[in-house]
C-alpha positions in Angstrom: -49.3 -52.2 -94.5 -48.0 -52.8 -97.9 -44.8 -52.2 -99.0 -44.2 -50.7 -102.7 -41.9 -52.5 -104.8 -40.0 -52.4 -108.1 -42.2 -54.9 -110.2 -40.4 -53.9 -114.0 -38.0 -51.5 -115.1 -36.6 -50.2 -118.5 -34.5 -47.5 -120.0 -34.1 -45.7 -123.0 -30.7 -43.7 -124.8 -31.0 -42.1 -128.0 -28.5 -43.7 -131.0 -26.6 -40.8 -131.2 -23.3 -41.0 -129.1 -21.2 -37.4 -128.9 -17.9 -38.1 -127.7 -15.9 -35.5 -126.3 -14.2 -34.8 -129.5 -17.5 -33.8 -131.0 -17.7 -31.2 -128.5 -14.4 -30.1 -129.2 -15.1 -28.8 -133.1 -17.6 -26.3 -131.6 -16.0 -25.1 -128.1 -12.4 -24.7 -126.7 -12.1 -28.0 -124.3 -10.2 -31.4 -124.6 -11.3 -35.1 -123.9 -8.8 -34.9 -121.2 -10.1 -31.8 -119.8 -13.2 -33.5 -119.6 -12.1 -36.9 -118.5 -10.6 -35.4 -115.3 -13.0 -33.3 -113.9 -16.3 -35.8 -114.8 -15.4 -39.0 -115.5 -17.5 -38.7 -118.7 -16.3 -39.8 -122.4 -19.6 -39.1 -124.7 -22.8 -38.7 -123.9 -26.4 -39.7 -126.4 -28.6 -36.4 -127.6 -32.0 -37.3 -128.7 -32.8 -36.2 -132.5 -34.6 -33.1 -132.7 -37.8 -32.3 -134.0 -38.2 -36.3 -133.7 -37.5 -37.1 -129.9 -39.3 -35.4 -127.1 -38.5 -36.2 -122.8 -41.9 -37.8 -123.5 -41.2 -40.0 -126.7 -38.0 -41.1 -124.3 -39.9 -41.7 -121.8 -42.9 -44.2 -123.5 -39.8 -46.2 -124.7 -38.6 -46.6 -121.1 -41.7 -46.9 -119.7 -43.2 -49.9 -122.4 -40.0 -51.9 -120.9 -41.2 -51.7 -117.6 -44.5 -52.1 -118.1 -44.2 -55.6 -120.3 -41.6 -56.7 -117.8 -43.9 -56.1 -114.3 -46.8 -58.4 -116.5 -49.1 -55.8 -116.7 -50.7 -54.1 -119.6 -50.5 -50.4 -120.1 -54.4 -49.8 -118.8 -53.3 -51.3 -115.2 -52.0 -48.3 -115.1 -53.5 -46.3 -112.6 -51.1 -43.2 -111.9 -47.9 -41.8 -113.8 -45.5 -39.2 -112.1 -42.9 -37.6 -114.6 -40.0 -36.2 -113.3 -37.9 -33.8 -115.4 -36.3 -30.5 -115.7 -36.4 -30.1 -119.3 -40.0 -31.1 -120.2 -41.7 -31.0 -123.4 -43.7 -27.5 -122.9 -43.5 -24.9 -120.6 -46.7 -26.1 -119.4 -48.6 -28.4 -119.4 -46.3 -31.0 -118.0 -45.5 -34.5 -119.6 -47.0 -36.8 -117.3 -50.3 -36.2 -119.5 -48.2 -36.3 -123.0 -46.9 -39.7 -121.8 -50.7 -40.7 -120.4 -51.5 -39.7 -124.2 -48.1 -41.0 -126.3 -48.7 -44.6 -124.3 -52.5 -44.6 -125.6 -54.5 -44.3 -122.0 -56.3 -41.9 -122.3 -59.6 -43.4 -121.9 -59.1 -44.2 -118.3 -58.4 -40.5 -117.3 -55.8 -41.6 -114.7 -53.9 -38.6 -112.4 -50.7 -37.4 -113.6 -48.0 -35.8 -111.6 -45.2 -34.2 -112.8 -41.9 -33.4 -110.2 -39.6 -30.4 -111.0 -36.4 -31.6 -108.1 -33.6 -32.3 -111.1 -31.6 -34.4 -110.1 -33.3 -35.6 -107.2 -36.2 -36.1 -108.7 -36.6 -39.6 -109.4 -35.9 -40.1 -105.5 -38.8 -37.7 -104.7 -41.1 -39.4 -107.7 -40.0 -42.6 -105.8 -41.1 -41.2 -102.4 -44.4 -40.1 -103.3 -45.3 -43.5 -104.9 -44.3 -45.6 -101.9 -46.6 -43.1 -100.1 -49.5 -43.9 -102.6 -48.9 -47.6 -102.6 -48.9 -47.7 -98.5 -52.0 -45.9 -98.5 -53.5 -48.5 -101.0 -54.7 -45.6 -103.1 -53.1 -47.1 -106.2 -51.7 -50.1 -107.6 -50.2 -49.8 -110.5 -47.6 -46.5 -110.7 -45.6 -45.8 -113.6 -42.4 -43.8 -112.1 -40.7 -41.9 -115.0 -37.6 -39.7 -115.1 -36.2 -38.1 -118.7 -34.6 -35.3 -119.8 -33.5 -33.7 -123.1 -30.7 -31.6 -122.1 -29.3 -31.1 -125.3 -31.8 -28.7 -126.4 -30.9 -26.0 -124.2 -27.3 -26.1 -123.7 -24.6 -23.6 -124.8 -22.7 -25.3 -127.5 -19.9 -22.3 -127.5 -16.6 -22.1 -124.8 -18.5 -19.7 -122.6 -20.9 -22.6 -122.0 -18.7 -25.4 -121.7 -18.3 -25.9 -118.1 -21.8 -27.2 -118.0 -22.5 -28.1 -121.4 -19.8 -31.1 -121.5 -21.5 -32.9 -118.5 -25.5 -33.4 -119.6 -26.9 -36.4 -121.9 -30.4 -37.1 -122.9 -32.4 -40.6 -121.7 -35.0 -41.9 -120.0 -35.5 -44.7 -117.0 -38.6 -45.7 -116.1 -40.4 -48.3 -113.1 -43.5 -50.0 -112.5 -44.4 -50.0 -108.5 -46.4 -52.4 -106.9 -47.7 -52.9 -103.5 -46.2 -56.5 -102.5 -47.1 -58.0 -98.4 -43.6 -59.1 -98.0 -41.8 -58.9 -95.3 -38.7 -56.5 -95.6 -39.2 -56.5 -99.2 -39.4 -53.6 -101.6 -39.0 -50.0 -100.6 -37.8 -49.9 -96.8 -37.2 -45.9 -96.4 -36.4 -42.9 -98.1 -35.8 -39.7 -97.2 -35.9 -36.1 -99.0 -33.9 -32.7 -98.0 -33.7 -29.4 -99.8 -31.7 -25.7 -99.0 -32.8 -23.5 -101.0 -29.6 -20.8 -99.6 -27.6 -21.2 -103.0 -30.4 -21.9 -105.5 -29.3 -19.5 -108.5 -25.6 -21.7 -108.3 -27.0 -24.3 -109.9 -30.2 -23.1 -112.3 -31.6 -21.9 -115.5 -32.8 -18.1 -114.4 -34.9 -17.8 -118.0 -37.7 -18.6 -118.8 -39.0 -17.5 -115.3 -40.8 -14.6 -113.7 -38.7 -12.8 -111.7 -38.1 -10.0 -113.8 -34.7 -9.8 -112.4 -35.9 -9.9 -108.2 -33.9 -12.7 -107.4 -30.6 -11.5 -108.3 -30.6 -7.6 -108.9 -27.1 -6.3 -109.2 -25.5 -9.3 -109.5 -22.8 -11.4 -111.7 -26.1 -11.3 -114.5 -25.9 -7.7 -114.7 -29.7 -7.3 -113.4 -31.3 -3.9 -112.0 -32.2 -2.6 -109.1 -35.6 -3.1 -107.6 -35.8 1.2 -108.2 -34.7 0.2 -112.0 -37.4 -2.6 -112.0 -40.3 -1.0 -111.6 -43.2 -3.3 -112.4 -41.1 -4.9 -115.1 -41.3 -8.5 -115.3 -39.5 -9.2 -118.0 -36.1 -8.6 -118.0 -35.4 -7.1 -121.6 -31.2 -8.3 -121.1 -31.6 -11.8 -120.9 -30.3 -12.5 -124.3 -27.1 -10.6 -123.5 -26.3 -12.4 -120.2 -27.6 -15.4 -121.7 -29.8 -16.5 -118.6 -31.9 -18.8 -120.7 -28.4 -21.2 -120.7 -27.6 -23.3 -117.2 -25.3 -22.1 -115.3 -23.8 -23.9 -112.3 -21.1 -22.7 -109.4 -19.1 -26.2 -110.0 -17.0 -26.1 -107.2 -19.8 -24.9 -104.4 -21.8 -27.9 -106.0 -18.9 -30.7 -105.5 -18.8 -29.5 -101.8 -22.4 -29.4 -100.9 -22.8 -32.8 -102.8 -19.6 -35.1 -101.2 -21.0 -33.6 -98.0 -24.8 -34.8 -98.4 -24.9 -37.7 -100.8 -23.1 -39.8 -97.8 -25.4 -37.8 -94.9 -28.2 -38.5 -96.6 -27.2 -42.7 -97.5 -26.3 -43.2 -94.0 -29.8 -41.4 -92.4 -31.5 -44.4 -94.3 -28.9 -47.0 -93.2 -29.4 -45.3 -89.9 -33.0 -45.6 -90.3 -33.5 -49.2 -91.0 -30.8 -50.1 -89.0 -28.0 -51.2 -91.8 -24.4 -50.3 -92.1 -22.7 -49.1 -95.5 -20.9 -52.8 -95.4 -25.0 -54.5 -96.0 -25.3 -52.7 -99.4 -25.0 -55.1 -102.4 -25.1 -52.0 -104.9 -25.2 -48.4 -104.6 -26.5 -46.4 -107.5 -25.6 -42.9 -107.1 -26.6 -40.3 -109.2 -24.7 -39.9 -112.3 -23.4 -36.4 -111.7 -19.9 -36.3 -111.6 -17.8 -39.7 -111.5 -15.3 -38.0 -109.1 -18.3 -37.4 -106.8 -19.4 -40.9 -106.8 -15.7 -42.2 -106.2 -15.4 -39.6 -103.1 -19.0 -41.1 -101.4 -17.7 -44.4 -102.3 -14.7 -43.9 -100.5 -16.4 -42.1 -97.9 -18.4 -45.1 -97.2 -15.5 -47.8 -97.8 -17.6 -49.7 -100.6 -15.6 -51.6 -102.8 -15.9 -51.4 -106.8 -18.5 -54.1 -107.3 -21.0 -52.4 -104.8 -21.1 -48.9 -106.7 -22.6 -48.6 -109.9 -21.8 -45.9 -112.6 -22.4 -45.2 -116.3 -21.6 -41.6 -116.3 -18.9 -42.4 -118.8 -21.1 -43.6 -121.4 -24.1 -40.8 -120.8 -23.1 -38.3 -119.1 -25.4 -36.4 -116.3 -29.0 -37.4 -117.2 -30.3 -35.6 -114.2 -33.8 -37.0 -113.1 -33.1 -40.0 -116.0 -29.9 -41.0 -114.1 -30.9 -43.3 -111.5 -33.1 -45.6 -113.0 -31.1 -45.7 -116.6 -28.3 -46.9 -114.2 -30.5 -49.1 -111.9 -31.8 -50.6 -115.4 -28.5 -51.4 -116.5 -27.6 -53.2 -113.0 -30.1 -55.1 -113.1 -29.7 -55.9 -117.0 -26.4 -57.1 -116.2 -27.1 -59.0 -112.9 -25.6 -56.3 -110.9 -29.2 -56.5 -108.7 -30.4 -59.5 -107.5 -33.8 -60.6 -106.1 -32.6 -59.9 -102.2 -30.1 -57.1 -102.6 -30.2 -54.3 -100.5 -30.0 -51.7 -102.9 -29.6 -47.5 -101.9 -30.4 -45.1 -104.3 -28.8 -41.4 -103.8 -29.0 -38.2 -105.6 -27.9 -34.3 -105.1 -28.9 -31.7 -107.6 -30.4 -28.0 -108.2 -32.5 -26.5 -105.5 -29.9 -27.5 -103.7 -32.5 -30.7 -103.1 -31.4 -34.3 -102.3 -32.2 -37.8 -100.9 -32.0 -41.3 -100.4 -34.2 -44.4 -100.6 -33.2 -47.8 -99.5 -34.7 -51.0 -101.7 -34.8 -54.9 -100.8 -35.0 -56.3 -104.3 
């Protein structure tokens, strides 16, 4: 059986930086306050009305796709992942199929809605594919364009100071190997404390899912057959909204359970990783895992400073800029990590 590997890989960052003075002239923070709690000094945000998760994403993905040594019509499956897509439906994985110019071979698109962990689950479902020998050629994309929906005001800051926009993208490949390529990964998901981390609006709960809570929502007597909740502009539901400090616990609790089930699994220890690319969250996560798992410097990788939380984007924009930088070398043992909304969250382990 085949394993699938990483054949090319590319990213993409808008030109506009926002450092955390920017944010400053519209809410009530400080660089510092931002510094401490996230590690993060600016972030990009994509032009609007010009840039799209999907314009972001054919950037990223023409990288990849030139430097695996295919053309763009080897392309026989795409899977998007991304929380802030282009429409409400349909997803992008067709808007990509269509921005890239393949059309004409009416390939399957699937689109994955885990956040942050959803270039792990994208990743997951490929290897799947490629084992099977269903396809050959699968462009893996994550991308989001967070600045279009977050609360530039000091009630929103809490979130709004952490998100970026980009793009990451990877060609997969089925390569015969041995103990090359993908070697494991493994997904996980509680959905307990799902409204901590979550955009409530646009949805169709009409409220159900948290009557007479911190939102202000009614009762399921008040409801009636209401699906539309007529408040949500008051308790601005249509922003993010995250429960930061139940979200740091839950995540330095997983992110190392979940890296050492596929150590576990293929029968490494954290000491055999040559670079672990975490998900660009929160650099104060990262360092705790890294500590957790006594790696030193050189074997963690993070960029969070520079973009910020790119959520489904973050891994392979990181892994990208490893690699770019000769971080990742052919032969590594490379794990891949991420925690996010849902709560979801996984782990694959790579020999480059």
């Amino acid at each position: 059986m085949p394993n699938a590997k990483i054949a090319g890989i590319g990213f993409y960052v808008p030109d506009q930086v926002i450092t955390n003075f920017d944010l400053m002239k519209v809410m009530d923070t400080s660089d510092e306050w931002i510094r401490e709690r996230s590690g993060i000094v600016e972030r990009r945000y994509a032009k609007k009305h010009e840039e799209t998760p999907t314009t972001m994403a054919a950037e990223a993905s023409k990288k990849a796709i030139e430097r695996a040594g295919i053309i763009k019509e080897d392309i026989d499956f795409i899977i998007f992942a991304t929380l802030s897509p282009d429409y409400y439906f349909p997803g992008c994985g067709v808007l990509l199929q269509r921005e890239l110019g393949i059309t004409k071979t009416e390939i399957g698109a699937l689109d994955i809605r885990n956040q942050c962990s959803g270039f792990i689950y994208g990743l997951s479902v490929a290897d799947q594919f490629i084992k099977s020998g269903m396809y050959k050629n699968i462009l893996l994309v994550g991308s989001e364009m967070h600045s279009m929906g977050l609360d530039f005001s000091t009630r929103g800051r809490a979130v709004s100071v952490l998100f970026g926009d980009g793009a990451g993208a990877v060609l997969i490949q089925a390569t015969e190997e041995d103990n090359k390529g993908v070697l494991t990964t493994h997904l996980h998901s509680d959905g307990t404390n799902a409204e901590e981390l979550a955009m409530i609006s646009p949805g169709s709960h009409g409220g159900y899912h948290l009557q007479d809570e911190e939102f202000g929502f009614p009762s399921k007597e008040e409801l009636g057959e209401v699906f539309v909740y007529d408040g949500l502009l008051d308790n601005k539901t249509y922003y993010p909204r995250m429960d930061g400090q139940l979200v740091f616990k839950k995540a330095v609790t997983k992110f190392p359970e979940v890296i050492m089930e596929a150590l576990q699994k293929t029968g490494y220890t954290p000491a055999d990783i040559d670079m672990l690319v975490p998900h660009q969250a929160n650099l104060r996560i990262a360092q705790f895992v890294q500590k957790t798992l006594k790696l030193p410097d050189d074997k963690v990788y993070n960029n969070i400073m520079k973009y910020g939380n790119t959520t489904a984007a973050s891994i392979p924009i990181a892994l990208c800029e490893a690699w770019e930088a000769g971080k990742v070398k052919e032969g590594d043992l490379v794990c891949l990590a991420a925690f996010g909304s849902g709560f979801t969250w996984g782990s694959a382990l790579i020999r480059w």
